[in-house]
C-alpha positions as CSV (number, residue, x, y, z in Angstrom):
1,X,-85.7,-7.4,125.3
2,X,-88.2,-5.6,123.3
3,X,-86.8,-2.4,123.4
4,X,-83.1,-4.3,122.6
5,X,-85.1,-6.4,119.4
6,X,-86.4,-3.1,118.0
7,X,-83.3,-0.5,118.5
8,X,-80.5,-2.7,119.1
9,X,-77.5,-2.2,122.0
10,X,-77.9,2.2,121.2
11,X,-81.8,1.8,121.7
12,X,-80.8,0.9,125.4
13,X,-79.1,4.5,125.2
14,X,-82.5,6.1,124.0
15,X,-82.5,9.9,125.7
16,X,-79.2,8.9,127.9
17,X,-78.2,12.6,127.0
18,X,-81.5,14.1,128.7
19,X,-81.4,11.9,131.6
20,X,-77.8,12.9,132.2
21,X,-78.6,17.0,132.0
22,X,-81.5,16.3,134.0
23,X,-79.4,15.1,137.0
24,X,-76.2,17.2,136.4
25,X,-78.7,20.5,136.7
26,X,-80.9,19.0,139.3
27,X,-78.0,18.0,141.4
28,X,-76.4,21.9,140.8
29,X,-79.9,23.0,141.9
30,X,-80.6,20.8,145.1
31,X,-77.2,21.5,147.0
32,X,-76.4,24.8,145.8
33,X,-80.2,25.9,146.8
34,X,-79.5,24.3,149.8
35,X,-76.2,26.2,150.7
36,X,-78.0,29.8,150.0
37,X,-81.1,28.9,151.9
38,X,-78.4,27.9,154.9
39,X,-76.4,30.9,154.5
40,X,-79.1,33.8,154.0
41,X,-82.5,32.2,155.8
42,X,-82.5,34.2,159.1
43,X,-83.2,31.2,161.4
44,X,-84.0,32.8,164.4
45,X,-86.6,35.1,162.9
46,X,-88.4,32.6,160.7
47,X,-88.2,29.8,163.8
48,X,-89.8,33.1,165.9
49,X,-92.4,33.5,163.4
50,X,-93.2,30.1,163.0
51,X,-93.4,29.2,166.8
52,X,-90.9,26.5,166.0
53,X,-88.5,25.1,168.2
54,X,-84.8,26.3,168.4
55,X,-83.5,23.3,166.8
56,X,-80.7,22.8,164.6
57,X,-82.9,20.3,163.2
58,X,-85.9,22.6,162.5
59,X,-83.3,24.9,160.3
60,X,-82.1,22.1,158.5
61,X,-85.6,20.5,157.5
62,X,-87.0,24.3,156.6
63,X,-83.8,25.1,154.1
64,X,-84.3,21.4,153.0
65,X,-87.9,22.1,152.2
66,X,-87.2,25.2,150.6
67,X,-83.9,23.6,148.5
68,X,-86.9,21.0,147.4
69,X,-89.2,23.8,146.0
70,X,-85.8,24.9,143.9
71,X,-85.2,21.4,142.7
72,X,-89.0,20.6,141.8
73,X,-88.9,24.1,139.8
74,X,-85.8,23.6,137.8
75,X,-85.8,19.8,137.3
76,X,-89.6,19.6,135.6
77,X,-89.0,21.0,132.3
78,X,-85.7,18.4,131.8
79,X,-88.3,15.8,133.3
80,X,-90.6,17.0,130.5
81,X,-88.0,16.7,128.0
82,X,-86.7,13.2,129.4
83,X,-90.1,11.6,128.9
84,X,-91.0,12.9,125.3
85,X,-87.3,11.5,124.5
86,X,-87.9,8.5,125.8
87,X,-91.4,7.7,124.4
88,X,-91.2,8.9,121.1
89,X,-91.5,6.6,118.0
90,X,-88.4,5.3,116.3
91,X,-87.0,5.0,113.2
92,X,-85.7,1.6,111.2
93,X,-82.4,3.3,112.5
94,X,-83.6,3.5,116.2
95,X,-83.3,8.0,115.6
96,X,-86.5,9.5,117.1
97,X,-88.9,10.9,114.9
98,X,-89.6,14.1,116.8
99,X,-86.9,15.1,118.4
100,X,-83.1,14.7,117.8
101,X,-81.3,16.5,120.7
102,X,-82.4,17.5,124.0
103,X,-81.9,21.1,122.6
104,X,-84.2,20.1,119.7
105,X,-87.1,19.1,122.0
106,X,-86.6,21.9,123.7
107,X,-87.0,24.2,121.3
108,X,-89.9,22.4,120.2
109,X,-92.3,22.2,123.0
110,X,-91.2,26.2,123.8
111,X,-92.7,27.1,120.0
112,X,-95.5,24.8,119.1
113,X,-96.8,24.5,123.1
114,X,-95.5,27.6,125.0
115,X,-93.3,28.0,128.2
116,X,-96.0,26.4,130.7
117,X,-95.1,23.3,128.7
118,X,-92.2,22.3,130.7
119,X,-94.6,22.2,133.8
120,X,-96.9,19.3,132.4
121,X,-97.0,16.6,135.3
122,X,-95.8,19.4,137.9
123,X,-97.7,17.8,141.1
124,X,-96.2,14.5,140.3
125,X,-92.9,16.0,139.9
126,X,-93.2,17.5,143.7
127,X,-94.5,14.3,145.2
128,X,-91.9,12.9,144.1
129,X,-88.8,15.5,144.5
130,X,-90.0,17.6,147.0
131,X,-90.0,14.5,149.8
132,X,-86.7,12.9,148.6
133,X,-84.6,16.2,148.5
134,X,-86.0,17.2,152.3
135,X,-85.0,13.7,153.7
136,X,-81.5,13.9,151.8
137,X,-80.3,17.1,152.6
138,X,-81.7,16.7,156.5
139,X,-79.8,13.3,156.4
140,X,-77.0,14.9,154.9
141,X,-76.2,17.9,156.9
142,X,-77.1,16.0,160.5
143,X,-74.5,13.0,159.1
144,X,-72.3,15.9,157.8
145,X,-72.1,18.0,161.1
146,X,-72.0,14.9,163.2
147,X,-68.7,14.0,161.5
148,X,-67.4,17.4,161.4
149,X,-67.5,17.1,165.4
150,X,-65.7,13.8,165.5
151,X,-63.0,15.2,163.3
152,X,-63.1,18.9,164.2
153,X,-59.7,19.5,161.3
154,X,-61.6,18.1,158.5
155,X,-64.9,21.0,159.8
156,X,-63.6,23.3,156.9
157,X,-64.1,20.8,153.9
């Protein structure tokens, strides 16, 4: 109710634009990383030079892991930009003060604070990405693959 008393029904919609970049790029960057690492990670030698068992599973958990490095790089910055959106002060017209556009507080923290910037909270950012990205793609390629077998004309989808 506070935020609704001080901006009204658009202050609800406060850095809506950010949050929506932020998951249309991090989505882009979780399952197309995912589909490289599949296609171009040579299992066999990396499971050889691991000393890891010759599991579909292992492969899948390994890309996955690697997909969440990918996601925790490219999703930080918009992270970055989604909280400064969020928390700056308001005017009596609910516009932020600091930045107008996600482009805007871009821009911004690249000139006044440099490029490393964007990586402000970087640790929390992988505790928190890294884990969920691994246990969806595993889930969703061993869910995927088990269905593909049950209905072996819908395999090329």
């Amino acid at each position: 109710s506070h935020i609704y008393n001080r901006g009204g029904f658009r202050g609800l919609w406060r850095g809506v634009t950010a949050a929506q970049t932020r998951v249309a790029v991090g989505s882009g960057a979780q399952l197309g990383s995912f589909r490289i690492f599949n296609y171009y990670l040579p299992s066999q030698d990396i499971r050889e030079r691991l000393h890891l068992p010759d599991t579909p599973m292992t492969l899948r958990i390994i890309n996955a892991g690697c997909a969440g490095f990918v996601v925790v790089a490219i999703m930080t910055p918009f992270d970055v930009c989604s909280t400064r959106m969020y928390n700056q002060p308001v005017n009596a017209a609910g516009k932020g003060l600091y930045y107008s556009s996600l482009i805007t507080c871009m821009t911004k923290i690249l000139t006044t604070e440099g490029p490393l910037a964007f990586y402000k909270g970087l640790s929390a950012s992988f505790f928190r990405l890294w884990p969920h990205t691994v246990l969806h793609l595993t889930l969703w390629s061993t869910l995927r693959d088990q269905y593909s077998s049950m209905y072996p004309t819908l395999r090329e989808m």
